[in-house]
C-alpha positions in Angstrom: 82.3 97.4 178.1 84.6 100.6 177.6 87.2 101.4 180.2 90.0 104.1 180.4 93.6 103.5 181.1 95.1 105.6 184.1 95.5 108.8 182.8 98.9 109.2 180.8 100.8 112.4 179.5 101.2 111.5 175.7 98.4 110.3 172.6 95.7 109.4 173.2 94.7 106.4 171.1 91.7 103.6 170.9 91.7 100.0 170.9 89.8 98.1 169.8 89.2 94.3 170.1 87.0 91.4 171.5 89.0 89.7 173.9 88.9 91.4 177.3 92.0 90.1 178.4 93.7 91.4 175.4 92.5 94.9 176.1 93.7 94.6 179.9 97.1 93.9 179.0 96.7 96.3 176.2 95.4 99.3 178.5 98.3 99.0 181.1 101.5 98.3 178.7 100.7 100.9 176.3 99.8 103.2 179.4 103.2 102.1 180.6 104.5 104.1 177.0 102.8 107.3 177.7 99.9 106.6 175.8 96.0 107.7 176.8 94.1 104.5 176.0 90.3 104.2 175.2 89.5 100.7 174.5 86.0 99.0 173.3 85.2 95.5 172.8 84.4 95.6 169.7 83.9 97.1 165.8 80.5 99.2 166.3 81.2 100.5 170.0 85.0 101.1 168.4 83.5 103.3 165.8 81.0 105.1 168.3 84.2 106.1 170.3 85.9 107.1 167.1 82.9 109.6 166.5 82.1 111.2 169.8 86.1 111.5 170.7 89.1 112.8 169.2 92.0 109.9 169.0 95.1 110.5 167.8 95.6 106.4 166.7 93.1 103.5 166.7 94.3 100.1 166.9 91.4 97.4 165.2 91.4 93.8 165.9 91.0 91.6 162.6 88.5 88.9 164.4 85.7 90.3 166.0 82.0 89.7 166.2 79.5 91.4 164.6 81.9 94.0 162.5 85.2 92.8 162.1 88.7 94.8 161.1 88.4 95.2 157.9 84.8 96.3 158.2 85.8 99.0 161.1 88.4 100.5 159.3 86.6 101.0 156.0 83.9 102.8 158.4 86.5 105.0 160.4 88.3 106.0 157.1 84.9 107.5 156.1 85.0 109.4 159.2 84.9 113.6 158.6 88.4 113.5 160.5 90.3 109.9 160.1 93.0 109.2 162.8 95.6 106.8 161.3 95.0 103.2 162.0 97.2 100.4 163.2 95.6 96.9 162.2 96.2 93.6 164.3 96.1 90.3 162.8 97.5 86.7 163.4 100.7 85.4 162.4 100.1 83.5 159.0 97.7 86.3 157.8 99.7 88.3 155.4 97.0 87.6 153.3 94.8 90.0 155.3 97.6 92.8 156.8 97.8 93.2 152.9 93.7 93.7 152.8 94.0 95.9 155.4 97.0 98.0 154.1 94.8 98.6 150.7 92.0 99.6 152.9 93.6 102.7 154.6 95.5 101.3 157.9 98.9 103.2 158.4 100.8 100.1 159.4 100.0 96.4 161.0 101.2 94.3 163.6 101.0 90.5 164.3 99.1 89.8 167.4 101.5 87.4 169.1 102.2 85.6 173.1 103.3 87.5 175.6 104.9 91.3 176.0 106.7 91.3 172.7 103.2 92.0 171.0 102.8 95.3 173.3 106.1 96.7 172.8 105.5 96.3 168.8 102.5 97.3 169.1 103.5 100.6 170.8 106.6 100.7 168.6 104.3 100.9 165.5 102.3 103.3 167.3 105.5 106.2 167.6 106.3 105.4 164.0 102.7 105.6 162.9 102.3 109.2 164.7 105.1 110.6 163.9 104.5 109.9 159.9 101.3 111.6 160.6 102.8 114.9 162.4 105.4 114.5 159.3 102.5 114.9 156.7 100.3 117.4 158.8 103.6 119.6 158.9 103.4 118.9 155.0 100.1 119.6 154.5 100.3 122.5 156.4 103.2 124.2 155.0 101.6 123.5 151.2 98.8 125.3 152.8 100.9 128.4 153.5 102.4 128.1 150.5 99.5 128.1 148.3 98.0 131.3 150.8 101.1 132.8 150.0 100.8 131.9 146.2 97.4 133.4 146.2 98.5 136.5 148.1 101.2 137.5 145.6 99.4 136.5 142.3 96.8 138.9 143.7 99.6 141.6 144.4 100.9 141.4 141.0 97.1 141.3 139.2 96.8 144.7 140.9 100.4 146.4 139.5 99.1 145.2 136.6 95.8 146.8 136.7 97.7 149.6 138.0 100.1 150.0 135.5 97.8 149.2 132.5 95.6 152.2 133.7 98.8 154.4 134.6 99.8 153.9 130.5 95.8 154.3 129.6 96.8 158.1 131.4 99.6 158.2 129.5 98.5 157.4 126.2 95.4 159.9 126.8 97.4 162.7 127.4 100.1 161.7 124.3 97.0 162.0 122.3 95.7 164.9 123.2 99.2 166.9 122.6 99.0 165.1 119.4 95.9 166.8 118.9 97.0 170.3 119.8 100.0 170.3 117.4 100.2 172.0 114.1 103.3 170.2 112.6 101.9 167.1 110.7 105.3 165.4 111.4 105.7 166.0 115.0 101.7 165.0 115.4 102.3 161.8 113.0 105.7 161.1 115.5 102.9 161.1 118.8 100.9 159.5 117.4 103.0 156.3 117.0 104.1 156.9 120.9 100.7 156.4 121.2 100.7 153.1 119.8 103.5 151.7 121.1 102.0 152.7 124.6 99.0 151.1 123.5 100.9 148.0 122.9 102.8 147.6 126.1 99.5 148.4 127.9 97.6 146.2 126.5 100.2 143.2 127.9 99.5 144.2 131.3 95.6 144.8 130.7 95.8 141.0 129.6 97.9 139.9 132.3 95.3 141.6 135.4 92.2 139.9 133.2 93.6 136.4 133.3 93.8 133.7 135.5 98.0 133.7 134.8 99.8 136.4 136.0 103.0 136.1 135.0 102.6 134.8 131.1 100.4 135.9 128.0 98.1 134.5 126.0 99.6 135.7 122.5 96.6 134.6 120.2 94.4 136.3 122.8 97.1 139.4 123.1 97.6 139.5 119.1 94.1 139.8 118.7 93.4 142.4 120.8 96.5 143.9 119.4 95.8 143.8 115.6 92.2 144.5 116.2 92.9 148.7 117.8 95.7 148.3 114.8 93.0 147.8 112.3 91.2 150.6 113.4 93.6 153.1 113.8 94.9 152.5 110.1 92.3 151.2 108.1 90.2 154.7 106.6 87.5 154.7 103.9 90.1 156.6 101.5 92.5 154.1 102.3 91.4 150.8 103.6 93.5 148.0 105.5 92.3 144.5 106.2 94.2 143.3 108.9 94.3 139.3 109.4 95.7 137.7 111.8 96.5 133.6 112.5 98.1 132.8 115.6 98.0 129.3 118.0 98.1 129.6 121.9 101.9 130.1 122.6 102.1 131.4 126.1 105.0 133.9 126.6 106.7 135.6 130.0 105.7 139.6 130.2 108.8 140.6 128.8 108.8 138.8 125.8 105.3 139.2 125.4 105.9 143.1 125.4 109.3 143.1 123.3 107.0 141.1 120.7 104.1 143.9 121.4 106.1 146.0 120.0 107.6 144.6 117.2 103.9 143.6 115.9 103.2 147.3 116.0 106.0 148.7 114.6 105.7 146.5 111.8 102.1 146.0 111.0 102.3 150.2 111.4 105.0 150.5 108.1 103.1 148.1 106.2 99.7 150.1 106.8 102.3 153.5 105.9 104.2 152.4 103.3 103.4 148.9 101.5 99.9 150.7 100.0 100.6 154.2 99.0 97.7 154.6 96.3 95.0 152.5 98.2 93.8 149.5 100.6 95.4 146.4 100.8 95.9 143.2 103.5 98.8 143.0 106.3 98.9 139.6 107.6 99.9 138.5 110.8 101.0 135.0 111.9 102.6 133.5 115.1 103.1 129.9 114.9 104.9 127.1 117.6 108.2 126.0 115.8 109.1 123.2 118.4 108.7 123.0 122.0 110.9 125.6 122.6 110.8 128.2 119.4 107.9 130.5 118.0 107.9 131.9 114.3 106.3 135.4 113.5 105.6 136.4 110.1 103.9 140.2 109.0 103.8 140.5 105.3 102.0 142.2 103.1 101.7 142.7 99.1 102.5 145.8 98.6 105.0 148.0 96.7 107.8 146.2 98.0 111.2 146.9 99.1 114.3 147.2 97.2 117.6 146.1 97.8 119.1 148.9 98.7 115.8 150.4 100.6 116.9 152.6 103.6 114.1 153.3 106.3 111.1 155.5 105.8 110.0 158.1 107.9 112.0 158.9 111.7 113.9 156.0 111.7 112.5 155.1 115.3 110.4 152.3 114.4 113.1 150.6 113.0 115.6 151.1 116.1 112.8 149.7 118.1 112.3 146.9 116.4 115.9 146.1 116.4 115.8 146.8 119.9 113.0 144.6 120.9 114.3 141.8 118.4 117.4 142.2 120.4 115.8 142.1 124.2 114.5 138.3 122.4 117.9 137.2 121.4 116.9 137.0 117.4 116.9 139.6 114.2 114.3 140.6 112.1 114.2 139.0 108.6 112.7 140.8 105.3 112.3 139.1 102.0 110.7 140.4 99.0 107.4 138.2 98.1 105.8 138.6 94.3 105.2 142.7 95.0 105.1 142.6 99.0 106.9 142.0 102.0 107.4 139.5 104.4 109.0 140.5 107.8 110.2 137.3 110.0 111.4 136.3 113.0 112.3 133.5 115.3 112.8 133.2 119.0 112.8 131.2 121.9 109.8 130.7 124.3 111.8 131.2 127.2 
């Protein structure tokens, strides 16, 4: 038999439970708190109820015929949408409220004589619905958090599309004066603008092709790096094999770029100056040094570098790698190795 409280203002909630007299007394008192109740007599008309009708709570009896509490709740947790349940058992079953709590039910009252039991009941009701509003607030509010999340990683994936195709312009038309000049020094001084825009662009190209917006993968940056390196500076005449070892240290944009750089600047003077009478190898390493610290080492084995060697060329390269070194709170190391030269440097991750 299902019946229907009088019609109340607040939740509307399901009991469920073989004794008719039980759900009587149930219907009215817990009308009597504000509640809407549905009850059934049992686990399989319970469940019926819990699937044609939206309930806000559902009480479940432990003893009943047929399907009993344990077995009701296990099928109304597996429901698409699972109202919380409250479980009712006898006084000396701790045994099974603690069954019952492993199976899914929100809370558990002991069935006891007289109105005590209602207003405990209805007691655990409020408490059990208002954890629920507390975690669909929760829920929801991770929900607009993650939306938001996804709406600002996509923002920033398209400035950096934007601004890796705004360089790409740049870098084209850096070229092309390049290419229109008649002063080999001037041409040869584009010409490294053009890398170093190369460098800084290809940060951002990473940064709009990967699922992390906000850090770099340096092996996969390096690589990509060293590679248009290689074939900008490596000729038949004079030949440059390029090498590069790096593990998967993940670095914020701004270090990623300020590294860029450096990487350029100083794989480009070994290419200029280490080989001056043929082809040789420039080496490239990035390794972890801690959990906090990453080690980069470009060396090569060429002429060398005296003690008193003063910079080649404009002098740019090496205020911009003093700059960059700078912007990542570290210097830039050189040591003499057999004939070559080892540039190094350490920094932080962070």
């Amino acid at each position: 038999m299902i019946a229907t409280a009088e019609p109340g203002t607040g939740p509307a909630v399901l009991y469920i439970d073989d004794d008719a007299g039980l759900r009587r007394l149930a219907a009215r008192s817990l009308s009597r708190h504000g509640f809407i109740v549905t009850v059934a007599e049992g686990g399989a008309e319970g469940l019926a109820l819990a699937q044609q009708h939206a309930f806000d709570l559902i009480a479940v009896d432990h003893y009943m015929p047929g399907m009993d509490g344990i077995e009701t709740l296990e099928a109304i947790r597996k429901l698409p949408v699972s109202p919380p349940v409250v479980y009712v058992t006898g006084s000396e079953e701790g045994r099974i409220a603690v069954a019952a709590l492993k199976a899914g039910a929100s809370d558990y009252v002991v069935k006891t004589i007289g109105s005590d039991f209602f207003d405990l009941l209805a007691s655990a009701f409020e408490q059990v619905l208002e954890r629920a509003a507390l975690e669909r607030d929760k829920a929801a509010a991770e929900d607009q958090l993650r939306a938001s999340n996804a709406r600002l990683e996509a923002l920033l994936r398209e400035v950096n599309h934007r601004v890796a195709n705004s360089l790409q312009i740049v870098s084209a038309m850096v070229r092309m004066q390049s290419a229109a000049l008649q002063d080999d020094g001037a041409r040869l001084a584009l010409e490294d603008t053009q890398r170093r825009i190369a460098a800084i662009a290809q940060v951002h190209r990473r940064l709009y092709t990967s699922n992390d917006v906000e850090q770099v993968d340096m092996r996969e940056y390096l690589k990509a790096l060293v590679d248009e390196l290689g074939e900008t500076w490596s000729t038949p005449t004079a030949p440059r094999v390029l090498s590069l070892f790096a593990e998967p240290i993940r670095l914020a944009t701004d270090r990623a770029v300020s590294l860029g750089v450096i990487v350029t600047e100083l794989v480009s003077n070994a290419c200029k100056y280490a080989y001056p009478t043929g082809g040789g190898e420039v080496r490239v390493s990035l390794r972890g040094d801690g959990e906090a610290h990453f080690w980069l080492a470009v060396e090569d084995d060429g002429v060398g570098m005296g003690p008193d060697a003063t910079p080649q060329g404009t002098g740019v390269g090496t205020k911009l790698i003093r700059a960059m070194a700078q912007s990542l709170q570290t210097i830039v190391e050189y040591d003499s190795i057999g004939t070559g030269v080892r540039a190094t440097l350490r920094a932080t991750r962070d």
